[in-house]
C-alpha angles and dihedrals in degrees: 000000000000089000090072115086125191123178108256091233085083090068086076088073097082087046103057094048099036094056101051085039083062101040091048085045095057094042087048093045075044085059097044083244122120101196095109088048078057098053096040086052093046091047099048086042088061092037099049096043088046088055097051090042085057094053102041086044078052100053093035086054094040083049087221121166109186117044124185118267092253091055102046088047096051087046086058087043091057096051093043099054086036087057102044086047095055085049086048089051094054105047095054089056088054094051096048093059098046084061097046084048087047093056092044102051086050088058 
């Protein structure tokens, strides 16, 4: 993985997503609505299992066979976060629509 070279000015991209993700967070907590926490989960969870699906497409085409322990732990990392987001996901949606169900049921 340490062939590949990117300019650092790339690393400004989290950054620049990350900060008005957070400031729109705390102004929608602020509002008792979670649609903000669902599209911060469903982002890391793209990002993070794009990120894992680039380095495992990396070491299958290099053809390596051994990979540094950093790397290896941040692969698992990556498919970890990637995993609980999806679940987070999920569960929002479900709970979304227990509580639509729930108010219409009450009707």
């Amino acid at each position: 993985m340490d062939e590949i070279m990117i300019g650092i000015d790339f690393m400004k991209i989290g950054w620049v997503v990350a900060v008005p993700l957070i400031v729109t967070c705390i102004i929608t907590y602020a509002l008792n609505c979670k649609i903000s926490e669902f599209t911060f989960a469903l982002m890391k969870a793209f990002f993070y299992g794009m990120l894992e699906f680039y380095m495992w497409k990396y070491v299958c085409k290099k053809g390596i066979t051994e990979i540094g322990v950093v790397t290896a732990f941040t692969s698992i990392f990556c498919g970890l976060e990637c995993g609980d987001n999806i679940v987070k996901v999920i569960c929002m949606i479900i709970e979304y629509f227990k509580k639509w169900a729930k108010i219409i049921k009450n009707k």
